[in-house]
Structures are given as C-alpha cells and as structure tokens.
Residue frames relative to the residue before (quaternion, step in Angstrom):
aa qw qx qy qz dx dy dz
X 1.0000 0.0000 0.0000 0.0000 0.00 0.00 0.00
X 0.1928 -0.8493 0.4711 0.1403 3.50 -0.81 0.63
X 0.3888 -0.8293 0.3144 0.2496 3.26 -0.79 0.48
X 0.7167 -0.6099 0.1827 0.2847 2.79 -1.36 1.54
X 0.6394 0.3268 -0.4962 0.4880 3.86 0.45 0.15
X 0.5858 0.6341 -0.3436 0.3698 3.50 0.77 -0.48
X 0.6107 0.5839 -0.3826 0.3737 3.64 0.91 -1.60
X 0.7886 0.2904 -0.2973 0.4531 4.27 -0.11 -0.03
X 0.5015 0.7040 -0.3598 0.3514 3.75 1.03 0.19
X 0.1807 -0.7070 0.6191 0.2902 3.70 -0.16 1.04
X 0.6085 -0.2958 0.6159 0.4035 2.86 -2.26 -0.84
X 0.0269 -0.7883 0.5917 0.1665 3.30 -1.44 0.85
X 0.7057 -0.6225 0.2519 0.2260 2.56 -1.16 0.98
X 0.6760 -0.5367 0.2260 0.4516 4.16 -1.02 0.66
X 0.5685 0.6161 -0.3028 0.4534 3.69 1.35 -0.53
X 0.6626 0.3678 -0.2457 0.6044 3.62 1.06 -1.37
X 0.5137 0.5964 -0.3861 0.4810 3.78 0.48 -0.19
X 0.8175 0.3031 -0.2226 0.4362 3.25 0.14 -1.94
X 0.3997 0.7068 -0.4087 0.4168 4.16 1.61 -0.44
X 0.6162 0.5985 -0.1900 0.4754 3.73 0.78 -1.60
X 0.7053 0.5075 -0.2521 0.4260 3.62 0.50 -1.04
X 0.6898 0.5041 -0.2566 0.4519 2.95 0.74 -1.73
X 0.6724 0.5582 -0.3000 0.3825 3.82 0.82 -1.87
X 0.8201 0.1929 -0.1989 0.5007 3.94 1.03 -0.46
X 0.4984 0.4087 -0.5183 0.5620 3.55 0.90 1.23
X 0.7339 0.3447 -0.3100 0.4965 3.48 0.70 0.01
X 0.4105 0.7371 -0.4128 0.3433 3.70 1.72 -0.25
X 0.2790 -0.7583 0.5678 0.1572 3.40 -1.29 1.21
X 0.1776 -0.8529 0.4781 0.1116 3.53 0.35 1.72
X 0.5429 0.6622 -0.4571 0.2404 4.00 0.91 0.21
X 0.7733 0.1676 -0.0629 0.6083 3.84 -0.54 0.99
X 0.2151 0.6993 -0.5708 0.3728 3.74 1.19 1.13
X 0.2267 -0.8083 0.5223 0.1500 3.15 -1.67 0.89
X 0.6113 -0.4691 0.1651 0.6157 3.75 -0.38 0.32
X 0.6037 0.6743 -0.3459 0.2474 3.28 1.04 -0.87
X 0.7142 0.5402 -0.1652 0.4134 3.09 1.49 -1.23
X 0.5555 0.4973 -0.3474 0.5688 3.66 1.52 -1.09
X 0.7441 0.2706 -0.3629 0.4914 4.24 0.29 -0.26
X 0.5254 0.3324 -0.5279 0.5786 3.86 0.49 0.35
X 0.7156 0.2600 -0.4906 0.4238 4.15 0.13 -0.22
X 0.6319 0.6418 -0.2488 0.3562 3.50 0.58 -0.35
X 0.4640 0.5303 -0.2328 0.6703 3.48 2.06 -1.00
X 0.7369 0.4185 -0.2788 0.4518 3.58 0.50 -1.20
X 0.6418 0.4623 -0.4159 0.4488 4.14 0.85 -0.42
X 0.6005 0.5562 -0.3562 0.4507 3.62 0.82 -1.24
X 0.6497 0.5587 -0.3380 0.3892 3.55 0.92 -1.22
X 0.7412 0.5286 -0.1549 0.3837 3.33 0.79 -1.33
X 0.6544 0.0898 -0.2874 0.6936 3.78 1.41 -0.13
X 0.0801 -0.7858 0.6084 -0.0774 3.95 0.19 0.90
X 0.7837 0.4560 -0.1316 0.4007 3.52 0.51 -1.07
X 0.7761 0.1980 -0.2154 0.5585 3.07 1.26 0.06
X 0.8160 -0.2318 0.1793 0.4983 3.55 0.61 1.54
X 0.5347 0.6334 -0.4809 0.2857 3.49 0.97 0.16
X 0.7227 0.5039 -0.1618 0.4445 3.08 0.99 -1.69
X 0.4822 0.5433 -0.3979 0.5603 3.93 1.21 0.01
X 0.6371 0.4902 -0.2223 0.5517 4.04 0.72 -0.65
X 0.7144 0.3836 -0.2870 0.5100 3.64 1.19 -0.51
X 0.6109 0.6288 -0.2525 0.4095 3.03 0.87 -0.89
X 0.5803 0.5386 -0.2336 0.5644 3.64 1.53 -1.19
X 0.6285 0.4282 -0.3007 0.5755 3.65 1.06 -1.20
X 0.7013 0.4705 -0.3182 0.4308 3.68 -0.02 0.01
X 0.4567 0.6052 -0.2604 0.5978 3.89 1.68 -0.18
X 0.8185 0.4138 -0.0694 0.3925 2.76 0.19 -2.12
X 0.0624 -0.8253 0.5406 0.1510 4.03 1.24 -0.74
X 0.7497 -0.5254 0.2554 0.3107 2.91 -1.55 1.57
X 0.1449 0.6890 -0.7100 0.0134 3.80 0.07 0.62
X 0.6228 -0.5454 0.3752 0.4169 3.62 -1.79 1.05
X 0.6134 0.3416 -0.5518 0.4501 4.09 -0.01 -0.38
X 0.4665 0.5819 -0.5175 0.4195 4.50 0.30 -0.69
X 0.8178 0.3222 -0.2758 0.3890 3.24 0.25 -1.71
X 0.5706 0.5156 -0.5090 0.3866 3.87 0.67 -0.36
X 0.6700 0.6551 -0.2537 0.2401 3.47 0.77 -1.01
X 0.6300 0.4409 -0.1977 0.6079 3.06 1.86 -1.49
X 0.5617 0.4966 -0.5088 0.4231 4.09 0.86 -0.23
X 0.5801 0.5931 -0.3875 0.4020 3.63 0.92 -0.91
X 0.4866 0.6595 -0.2410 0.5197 3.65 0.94 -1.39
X 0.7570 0.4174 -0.2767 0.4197 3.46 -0.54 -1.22
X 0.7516 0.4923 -0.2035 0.3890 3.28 0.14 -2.15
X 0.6259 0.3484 -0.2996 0.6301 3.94 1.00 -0.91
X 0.6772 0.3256 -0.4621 0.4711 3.77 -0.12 -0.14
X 0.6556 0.3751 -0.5260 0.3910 3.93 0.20 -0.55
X 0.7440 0.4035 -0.3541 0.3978 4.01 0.43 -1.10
X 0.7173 0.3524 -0.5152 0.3096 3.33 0.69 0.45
X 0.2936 0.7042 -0.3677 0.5317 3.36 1.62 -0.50
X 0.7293 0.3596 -0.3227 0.4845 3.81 -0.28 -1.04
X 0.5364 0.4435 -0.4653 0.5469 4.03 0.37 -1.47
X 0.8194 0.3903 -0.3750 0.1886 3.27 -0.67 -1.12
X 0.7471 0.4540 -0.2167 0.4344 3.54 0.79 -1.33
X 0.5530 0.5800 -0.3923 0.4516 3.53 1.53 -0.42
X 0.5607 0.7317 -0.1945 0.3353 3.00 1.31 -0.99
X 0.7250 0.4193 -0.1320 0.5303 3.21 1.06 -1.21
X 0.6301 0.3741 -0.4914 0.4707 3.51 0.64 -0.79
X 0.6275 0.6252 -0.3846 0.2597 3.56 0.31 -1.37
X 0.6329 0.3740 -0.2893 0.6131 3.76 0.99 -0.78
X 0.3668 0.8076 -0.2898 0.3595 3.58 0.39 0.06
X 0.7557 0.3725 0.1545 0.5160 2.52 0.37 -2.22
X 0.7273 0.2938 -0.3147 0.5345 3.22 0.80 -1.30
X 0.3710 0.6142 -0.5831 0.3809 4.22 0.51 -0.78
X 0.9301 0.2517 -0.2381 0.1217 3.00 -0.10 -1.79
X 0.7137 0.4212 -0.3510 0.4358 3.34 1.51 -0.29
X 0.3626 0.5608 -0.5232 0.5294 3.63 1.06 0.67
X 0.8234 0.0547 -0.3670 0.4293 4.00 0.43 -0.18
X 0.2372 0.6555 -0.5545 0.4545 3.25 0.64 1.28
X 0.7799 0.1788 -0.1183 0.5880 3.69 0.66 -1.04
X 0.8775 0.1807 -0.1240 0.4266 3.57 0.48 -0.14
X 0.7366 -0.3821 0.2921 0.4756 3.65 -1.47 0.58
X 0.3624 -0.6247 0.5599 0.4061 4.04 -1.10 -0.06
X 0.6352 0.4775 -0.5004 0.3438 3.41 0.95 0.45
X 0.5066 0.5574 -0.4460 0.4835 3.75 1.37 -0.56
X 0.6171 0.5801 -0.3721 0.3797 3.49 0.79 -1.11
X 0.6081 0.5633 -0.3439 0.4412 4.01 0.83 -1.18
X 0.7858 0.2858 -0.2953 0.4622 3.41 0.82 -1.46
X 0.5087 0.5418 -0.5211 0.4196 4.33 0.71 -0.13
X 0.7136 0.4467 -0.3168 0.4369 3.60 0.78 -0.57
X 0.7143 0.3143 -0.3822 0.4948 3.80 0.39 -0.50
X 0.5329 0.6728 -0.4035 0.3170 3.71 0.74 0.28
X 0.6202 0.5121 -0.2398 0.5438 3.22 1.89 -1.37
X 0.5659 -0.5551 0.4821 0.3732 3.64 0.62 -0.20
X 0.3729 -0.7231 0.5635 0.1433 3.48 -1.25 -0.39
X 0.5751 -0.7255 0.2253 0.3035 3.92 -0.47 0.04
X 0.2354 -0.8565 0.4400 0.1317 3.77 0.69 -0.21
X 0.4360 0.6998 -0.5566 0.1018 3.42 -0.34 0.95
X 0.5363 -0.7819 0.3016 0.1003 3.07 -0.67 1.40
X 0.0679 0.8431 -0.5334 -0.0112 3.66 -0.28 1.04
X 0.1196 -0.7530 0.6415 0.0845 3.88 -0.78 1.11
X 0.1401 0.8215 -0.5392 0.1220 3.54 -0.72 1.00
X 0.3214 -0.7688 0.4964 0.2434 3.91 -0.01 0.86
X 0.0898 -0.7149 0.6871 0.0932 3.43 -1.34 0.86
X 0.2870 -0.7146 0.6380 -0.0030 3.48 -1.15 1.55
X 0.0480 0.7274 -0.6845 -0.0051 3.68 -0.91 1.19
X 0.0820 0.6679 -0.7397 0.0032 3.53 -1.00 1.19
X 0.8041 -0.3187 0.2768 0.4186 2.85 -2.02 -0.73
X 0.7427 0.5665 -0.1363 0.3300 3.56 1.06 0.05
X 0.4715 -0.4879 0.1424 0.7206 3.14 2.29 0.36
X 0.7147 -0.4603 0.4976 0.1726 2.91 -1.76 -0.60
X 0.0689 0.8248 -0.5612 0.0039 3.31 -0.45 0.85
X 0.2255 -0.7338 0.6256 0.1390 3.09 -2.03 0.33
X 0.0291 0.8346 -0.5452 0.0730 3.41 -0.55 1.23
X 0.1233 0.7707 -0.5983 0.1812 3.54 -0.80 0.83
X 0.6919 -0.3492 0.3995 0.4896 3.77 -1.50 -0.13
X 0.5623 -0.4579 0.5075 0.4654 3.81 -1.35 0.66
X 0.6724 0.4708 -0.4210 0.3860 4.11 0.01 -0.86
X 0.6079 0.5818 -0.2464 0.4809 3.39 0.87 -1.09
X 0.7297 0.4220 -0.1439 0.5184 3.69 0.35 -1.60
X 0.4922 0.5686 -0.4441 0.4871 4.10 1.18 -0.43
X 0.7538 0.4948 -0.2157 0.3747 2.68 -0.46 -2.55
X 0.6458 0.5223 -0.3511 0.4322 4.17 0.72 -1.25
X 0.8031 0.3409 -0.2791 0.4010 3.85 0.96 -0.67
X 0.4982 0.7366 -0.2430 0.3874 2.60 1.39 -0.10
X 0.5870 0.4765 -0.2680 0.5971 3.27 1.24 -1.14
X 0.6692 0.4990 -0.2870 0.4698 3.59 0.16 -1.37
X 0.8972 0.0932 -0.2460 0.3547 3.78 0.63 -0.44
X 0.1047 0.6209 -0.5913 0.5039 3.42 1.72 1.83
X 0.6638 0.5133 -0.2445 0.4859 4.23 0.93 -1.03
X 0.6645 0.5366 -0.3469 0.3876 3.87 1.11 -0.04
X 0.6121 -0.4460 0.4250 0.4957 3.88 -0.66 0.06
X 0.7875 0.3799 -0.3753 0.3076 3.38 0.35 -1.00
X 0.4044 0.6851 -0.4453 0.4109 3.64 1.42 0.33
X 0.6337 0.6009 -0.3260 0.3620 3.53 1.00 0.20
X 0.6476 0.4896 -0.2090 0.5452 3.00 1.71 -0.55
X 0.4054 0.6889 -0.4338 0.4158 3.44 1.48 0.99
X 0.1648 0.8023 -0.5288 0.2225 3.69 -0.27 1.22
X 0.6903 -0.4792 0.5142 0.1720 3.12 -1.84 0.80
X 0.0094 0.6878 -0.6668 -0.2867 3.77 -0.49 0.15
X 0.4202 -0.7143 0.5180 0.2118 3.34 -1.21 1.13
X 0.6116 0.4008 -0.5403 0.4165 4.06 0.45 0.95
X 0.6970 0.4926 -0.1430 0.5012 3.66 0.94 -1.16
X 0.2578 -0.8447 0.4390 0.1649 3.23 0.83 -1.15
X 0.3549 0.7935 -0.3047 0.3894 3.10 1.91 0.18
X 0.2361 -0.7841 0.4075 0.4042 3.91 -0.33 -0.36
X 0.1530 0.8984 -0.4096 -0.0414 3.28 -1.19 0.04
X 0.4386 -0.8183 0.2303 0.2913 3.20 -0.43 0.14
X 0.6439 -0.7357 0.1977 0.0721 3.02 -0.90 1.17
X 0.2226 -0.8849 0.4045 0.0609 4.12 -0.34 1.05
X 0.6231 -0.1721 0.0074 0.7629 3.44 0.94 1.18
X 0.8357 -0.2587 0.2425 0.4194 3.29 -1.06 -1.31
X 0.1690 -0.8085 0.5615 -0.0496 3.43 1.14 1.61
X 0.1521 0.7447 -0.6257 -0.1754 3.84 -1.23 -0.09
X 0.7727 0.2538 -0.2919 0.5033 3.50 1.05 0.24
X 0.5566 -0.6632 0.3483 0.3592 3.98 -0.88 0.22
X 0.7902 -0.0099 -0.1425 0.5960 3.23 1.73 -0.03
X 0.6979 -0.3907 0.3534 0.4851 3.81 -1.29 -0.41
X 0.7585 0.2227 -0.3962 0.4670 3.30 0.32 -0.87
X 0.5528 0.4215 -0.6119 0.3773 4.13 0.12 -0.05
X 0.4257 0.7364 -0.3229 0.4149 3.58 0.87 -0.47
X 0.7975 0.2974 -0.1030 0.5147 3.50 0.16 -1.66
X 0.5504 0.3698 -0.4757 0.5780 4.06 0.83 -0.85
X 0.6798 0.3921 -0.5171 0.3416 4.12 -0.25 -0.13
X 0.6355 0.5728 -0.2927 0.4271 3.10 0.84 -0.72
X 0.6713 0.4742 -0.3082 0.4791 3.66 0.71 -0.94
X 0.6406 0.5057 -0.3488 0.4606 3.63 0.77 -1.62
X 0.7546 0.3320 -0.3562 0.4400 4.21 0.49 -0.85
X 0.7661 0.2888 -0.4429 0.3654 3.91 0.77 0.30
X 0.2762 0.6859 -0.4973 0.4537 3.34 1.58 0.54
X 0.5810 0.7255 -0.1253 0.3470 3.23 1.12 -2.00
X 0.8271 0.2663 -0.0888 0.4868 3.31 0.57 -1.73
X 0.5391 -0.6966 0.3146 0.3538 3.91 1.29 0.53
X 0.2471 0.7751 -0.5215 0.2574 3.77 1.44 0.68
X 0.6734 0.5999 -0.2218 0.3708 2.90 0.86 -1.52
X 0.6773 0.4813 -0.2374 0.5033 4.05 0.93 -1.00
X 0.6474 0.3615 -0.3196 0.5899 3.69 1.48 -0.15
X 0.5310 0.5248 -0.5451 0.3815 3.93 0.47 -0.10
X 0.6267 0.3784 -0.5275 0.4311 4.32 0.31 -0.23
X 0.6455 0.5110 -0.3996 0.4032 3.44 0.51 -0.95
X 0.6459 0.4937 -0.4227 0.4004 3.53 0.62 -1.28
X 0.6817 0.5721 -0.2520 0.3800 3.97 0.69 -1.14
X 0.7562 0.3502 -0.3595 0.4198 3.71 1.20 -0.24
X 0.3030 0.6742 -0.4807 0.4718 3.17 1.94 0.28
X 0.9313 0.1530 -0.1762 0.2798 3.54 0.22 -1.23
X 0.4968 0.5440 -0.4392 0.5141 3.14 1.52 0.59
X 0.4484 0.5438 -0.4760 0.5260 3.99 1.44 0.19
X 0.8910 -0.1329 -0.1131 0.4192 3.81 0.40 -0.40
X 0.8484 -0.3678 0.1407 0.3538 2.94 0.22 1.62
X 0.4063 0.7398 -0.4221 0.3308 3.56 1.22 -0.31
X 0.0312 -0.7890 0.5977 0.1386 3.38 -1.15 0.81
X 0.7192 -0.2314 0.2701 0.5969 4.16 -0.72 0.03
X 0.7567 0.5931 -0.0840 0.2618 3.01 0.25 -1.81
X 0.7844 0.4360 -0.0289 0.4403 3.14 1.20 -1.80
X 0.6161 0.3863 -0.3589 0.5851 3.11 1.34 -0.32
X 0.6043 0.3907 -0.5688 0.3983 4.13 0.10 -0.55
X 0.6758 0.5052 -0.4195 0.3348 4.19 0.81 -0.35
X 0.5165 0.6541 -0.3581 0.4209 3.90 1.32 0.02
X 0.4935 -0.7349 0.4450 0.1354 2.92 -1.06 1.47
C-alpha cells in the first residue's frame, strides 16, 4: 500500500535529485520559517523516496508540524546540509585539483599526490532488512540522504556538478551552463566589458550620434 502523499509522485530523475542536494548544501538555514524547514524536508524525503523516505513523510504529514516535529526536522536539515556540502565540496574540489595536477604532471605522479592528501570520511549507519518481501533500507533521513547521495555522486548526472565561477556557490549544470544564475552571469559579464575599456568609449560614442542626428538603427543602414 502506498502512502497517500506519496501515491501520485513520479521518480525523479538523477539531475532533479542531484538539484535537491545541491539547493540544501548550499541552503542559507539562518532566520528559516516552519514553512521553509517542511518544504526542505518534503524536498529530502522526496529525494531518497525509494528507499523509505516517502513512508517517514507520509507519517510527518499525520503527525502535523507540532513544535517538538519542527525542532526535530531543523536538526535533520542542519546535519544533512553540513554533510551534503563536505561531500559535494569534496568532489568538485578533487575535480579541479585531478584535473590540473594531470595537466602538469604524469597520471601516475598525479595517483601517488592524491592518495597522500588523504580523503574525507563521513559516516553513514543504516540497517538493511531482508524478508520474504524484498529488501529494505531504513535509517535516519541524514543517514538515508548522505546514502543517496553517494550512490547518486556514481551516476552521469554527477557530471553536471559545478562551481559557478562569480558566487562560488555550486550547481548544477544545463548543457554548457557557466554560472548558477543570470544575475552572477550579468555582474561577469559587465566586470569583463568594463574590463576591456568598451564601456569608457560608449559616452563619447553617444555624443557622436546625438551631434548628427544618428540613431543605432540609422547608422548600421549607411552606406
């Protein structure tokens, strides 16, 4: 039997999954309302569903947001975002470094500079139940994340995990994304044609065409 908040919910897919992660390791959890800790919390349960998540929501949705629930589910979050963040920082950061270590060097120096630096550790304790009815896995929401999480760092759509190089924030990535939004977008964009000195010729360029009458238009149509 499924449960009733659960019973119209597809599967989402490793991108809309790996999105979720990213949106609550990078979540600013300061001055959160209840509203917000159960819309992140709706969004974790959502994100391991398939393994016991969406049964834990479904109970939270019975039980209604009573004030000890809501401490519980802030606790939840806060330990799922810092580990979420270790982890996903983690990955880009080796990434980055992987790749410019075999830029300058052999991929075997590179193998041994990496197992020297160590590696991260984050512990995950989750119980696996085999009856006559399959297998299950059932643990704390942090626990039951951090577990899909790994497993979906191992998917394709773990490639489209990037840094935005103005903010520095992470996110994921829509073909050939290069920033995490428009405006970080547009302040790069402005700062490199500030940069290239366009910007110190556009007044000068405007009393040209306001000296003879010249609009955009009227001048790209002159022979």
């Amino acid at each position: 039997m499924k449960p009733k908040n659960a019973a119209h919910r597809r599967r989402l897919s490793g991108a809309e999954r790996l999105a979720i992660a990213v949106e609550i390791a990078e979540a600013n959890l300061e001055s959160r309302s209840t509203a917000d800790w159960l819309k992140l919390s709706d969004q974790a349960h959502r994100m391991c569903g398939h393994t016991g998540g969406e049964l834990a929501l479904a109970r939270l949705a019975d039980a209604g947001p009573s004030p000890s629930r809501i401490t519980e589910i802030r606790s939840e979050i806060l330990s799922v975002s810092r580990a979420a963040r270790s982890m996903l920082h983690a990955v880009v950061d080796t990434k980055t470094r992987k790749r410019k270590a075999l830029a300058q060097m052999s991929a075997q120096e590179a193998r041994a500079r990496f197992d020297n630096e160590g590696s991260l550790s984050v512990p995950v304790a989750v119980n696996l139940t085999i009856g006559v009815w399959g297998t299950e896995l059932e643990g704390s929401l942090p626990n039951m994340f951090l577990l899909e999480l790994y497993a979906l760092l191992h998917e394709p759509a773990a490639r489209q995990l990037a840094r935005c190089p103005e903010c520095g924030l992470l996110f994921v990535r829509v073909r050939r994304q290069r920033f995490c939004s428009t405006p970080c977008g547009g302040r790069a964009r402005w700062r490199a044609y500030k940069e290239s000195g366009r910007a110190d010729e556009a007044p000068s360029r405007r009393r040209l065409y306001d000296a003879n009458g010249w609009t955009q238009s009227s001048r790209r149509g002159r022979k």
